[in-house]
Legacy VTK file of the C-alpha trace (Angstrom):
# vtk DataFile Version 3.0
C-alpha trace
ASCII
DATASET POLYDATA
POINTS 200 float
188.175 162.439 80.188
191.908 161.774 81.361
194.273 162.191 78.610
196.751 159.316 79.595
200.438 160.975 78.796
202.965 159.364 76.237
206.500 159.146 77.052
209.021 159.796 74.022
210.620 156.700 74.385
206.961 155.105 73.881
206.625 157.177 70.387
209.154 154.717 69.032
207.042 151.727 69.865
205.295 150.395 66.825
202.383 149.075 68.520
201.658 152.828 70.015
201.640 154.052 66.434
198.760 151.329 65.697
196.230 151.700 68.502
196.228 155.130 68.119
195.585 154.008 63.919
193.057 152.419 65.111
191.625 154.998 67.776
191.425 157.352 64.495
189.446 154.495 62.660
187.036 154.236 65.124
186.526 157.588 65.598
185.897 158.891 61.692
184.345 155.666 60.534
181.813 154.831 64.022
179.150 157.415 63.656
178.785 156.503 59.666
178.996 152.811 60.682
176.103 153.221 63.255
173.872 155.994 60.975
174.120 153.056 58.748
172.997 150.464 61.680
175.689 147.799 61.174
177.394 148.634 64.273
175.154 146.682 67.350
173.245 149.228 69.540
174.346 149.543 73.468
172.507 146.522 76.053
169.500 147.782 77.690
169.186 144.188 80.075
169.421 146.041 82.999
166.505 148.378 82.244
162.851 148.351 82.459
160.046 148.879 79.689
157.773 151.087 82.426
154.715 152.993 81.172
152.704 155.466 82.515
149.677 153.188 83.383
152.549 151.388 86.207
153.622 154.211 87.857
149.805 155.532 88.061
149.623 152.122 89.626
152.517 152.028 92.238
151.062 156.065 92.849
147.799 154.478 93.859
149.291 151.401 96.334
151.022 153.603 97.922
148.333 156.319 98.810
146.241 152.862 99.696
149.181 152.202 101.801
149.162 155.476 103.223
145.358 155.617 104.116
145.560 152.192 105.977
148.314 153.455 108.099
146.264 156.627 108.974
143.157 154.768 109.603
145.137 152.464 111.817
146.360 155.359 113.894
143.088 156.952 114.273
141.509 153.961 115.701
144.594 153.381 118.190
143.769 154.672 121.784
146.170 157.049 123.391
147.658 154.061 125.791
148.593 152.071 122.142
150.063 155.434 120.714
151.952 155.461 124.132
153.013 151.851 123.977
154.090 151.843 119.893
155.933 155.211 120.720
157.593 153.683 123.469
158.874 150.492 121.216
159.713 152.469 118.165
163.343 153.338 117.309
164.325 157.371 117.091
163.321 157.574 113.662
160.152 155.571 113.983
159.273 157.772 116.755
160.017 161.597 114.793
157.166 160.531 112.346
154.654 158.844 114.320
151.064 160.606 114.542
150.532 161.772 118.335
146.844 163.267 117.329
145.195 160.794 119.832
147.389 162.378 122.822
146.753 166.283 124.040
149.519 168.365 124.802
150.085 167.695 128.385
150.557 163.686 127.727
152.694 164.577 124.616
155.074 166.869 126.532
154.896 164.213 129.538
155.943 161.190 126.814
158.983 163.963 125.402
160.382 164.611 128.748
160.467 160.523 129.391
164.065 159.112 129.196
165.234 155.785 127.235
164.934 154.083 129.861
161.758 154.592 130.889
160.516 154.376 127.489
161.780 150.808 127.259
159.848 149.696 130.442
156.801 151.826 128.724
157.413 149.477 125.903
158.061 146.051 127.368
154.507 147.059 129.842
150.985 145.969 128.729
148.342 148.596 127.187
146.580 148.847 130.684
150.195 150.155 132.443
150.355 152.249 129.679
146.977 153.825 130.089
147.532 153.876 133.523
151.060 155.407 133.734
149.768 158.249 130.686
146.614 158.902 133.449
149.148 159.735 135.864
151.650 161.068 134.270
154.432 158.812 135.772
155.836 155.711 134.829
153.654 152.675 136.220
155.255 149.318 134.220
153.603 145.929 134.358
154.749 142.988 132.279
152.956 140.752 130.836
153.013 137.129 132.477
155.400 135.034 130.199
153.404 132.637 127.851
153.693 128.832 128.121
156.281 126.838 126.549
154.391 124.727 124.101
157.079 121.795 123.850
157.247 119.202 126.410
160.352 119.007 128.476
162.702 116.293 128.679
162.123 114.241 131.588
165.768 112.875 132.736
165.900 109.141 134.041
168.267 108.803 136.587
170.316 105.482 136.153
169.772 102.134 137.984
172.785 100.322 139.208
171.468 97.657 136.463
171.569 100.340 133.598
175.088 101.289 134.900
176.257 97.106 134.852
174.540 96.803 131.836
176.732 99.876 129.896
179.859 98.895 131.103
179.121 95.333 129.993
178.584 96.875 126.425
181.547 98.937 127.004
183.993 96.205 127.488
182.151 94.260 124.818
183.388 96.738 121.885
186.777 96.952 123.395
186.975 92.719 123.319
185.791 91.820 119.567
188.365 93.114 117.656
190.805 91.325 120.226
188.986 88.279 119.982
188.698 88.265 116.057
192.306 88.820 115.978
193.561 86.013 118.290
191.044 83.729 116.858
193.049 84.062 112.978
194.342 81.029 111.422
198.332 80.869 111.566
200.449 82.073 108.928
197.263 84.460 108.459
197.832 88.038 108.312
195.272 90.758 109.794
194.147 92.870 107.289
192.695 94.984 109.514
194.358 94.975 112.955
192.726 96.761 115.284
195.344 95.678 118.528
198.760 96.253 118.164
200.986 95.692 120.735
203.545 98.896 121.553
206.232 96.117 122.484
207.864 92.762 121.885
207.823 90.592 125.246
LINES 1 201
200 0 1 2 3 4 5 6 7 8 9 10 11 12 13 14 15 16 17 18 19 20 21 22 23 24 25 26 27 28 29 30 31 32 33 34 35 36 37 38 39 40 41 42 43 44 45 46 47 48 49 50 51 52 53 54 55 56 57 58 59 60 61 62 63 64 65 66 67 68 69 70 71 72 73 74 75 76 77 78 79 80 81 82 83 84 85 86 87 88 89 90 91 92 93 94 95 96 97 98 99 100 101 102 103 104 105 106 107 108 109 110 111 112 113 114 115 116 117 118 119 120 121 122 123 124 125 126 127 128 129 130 131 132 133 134 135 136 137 138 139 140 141 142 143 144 145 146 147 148 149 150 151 152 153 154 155 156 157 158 159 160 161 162 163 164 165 166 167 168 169 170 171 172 173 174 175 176 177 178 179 180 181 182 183 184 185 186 187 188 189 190 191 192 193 194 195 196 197 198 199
């Protein structure tokens, strides 16, 4: 704990001379105060009432876990261990079960660079299988799917659609023109939309 250091001139302050009453207080008459349970015990919001029977629990989910995982790599083929290799990340790829490959395809798959790793991983299962067979790096992509919403189909304009737009055009420019010239006299615009820059 970090003793905070008290300058002489602060030993004259009156209000030094009572916290530290009060420090002295707290400290003889605390313990007896909370032996006696009148002083409130600390929060315990932030933690959790766990028993034995939910950690057994969370033990067992995750060995579940773990099983499904393993059972899921057995059954891959060696071209799917290839390909998830391939799209894992460098830490993904230190713990990933290579059991299904032998020795020769894992030390061919080491020696592979990042580069050909990422074509490994953006190929189908059959390039991989074919590119672990022999032992070089075969890619083929996979045809792009479909887009499944409908494109836009883009009208050009008539000369009647163009007419007909600058018609509407000169339309919104001319009402508030025409509202104010049509006013009564002596009338004033409470909402002018035209003002002229100049007097003529």
């Amino acid at each position: 704990m970090n003793t905070k250091k008290i300058s002489l001139w602060a030993l004259l302050n009156p209000l030094v001379w009572l916290e530290a009453g009060v420090w002295v207080l707290a400290a003889v008459f605390g313990p007896l105060l909370r032996w006696l349970g009148m002083l409130t015990p600390p929060r315990t919001d932030g933690f959790e009432n766990i028993q034995k029977s939910d950690i057994e629990d969370v033990a067992k989910l995750a060995q579940e876990q773990e099983a499904a995982v393993d059972a899921i790599v057995r059954e891959m083929s060696p071209s799917e261990v290839v390909r998830a290799y391939a799209k894992a990340d460098v830490a993904g790829r230190a713990v990933m079960d290579l059991s299904a490959l032998s020795m020769e395809q894992r030390d061919w798959l080491f020696g592979l660079s990042d580069e050909d790793l990422a074509k490994l991983g953006m190929s189908t299962t059959g390039a991989c299988a074919r590119s672990l067979e022999r032992r070089e790096v075969l890619p083929i992509y996979a045809k792009p799917q479909p887009e499944m919403e409908t494109a836009e189909i883009l009208r050009t304009p008539t000369q009647e659609d163009i007419e007909e737009a600058k018609r509407r055009q000169i339309a919104a420019l001319f009402r508030p023109i025409q509202r104010e010239l049509w006013l009564a006299p002596g009338v004033p615009n409470l909402k002018p939309q035209h003002t002229p820059t100049s007097l003529h």
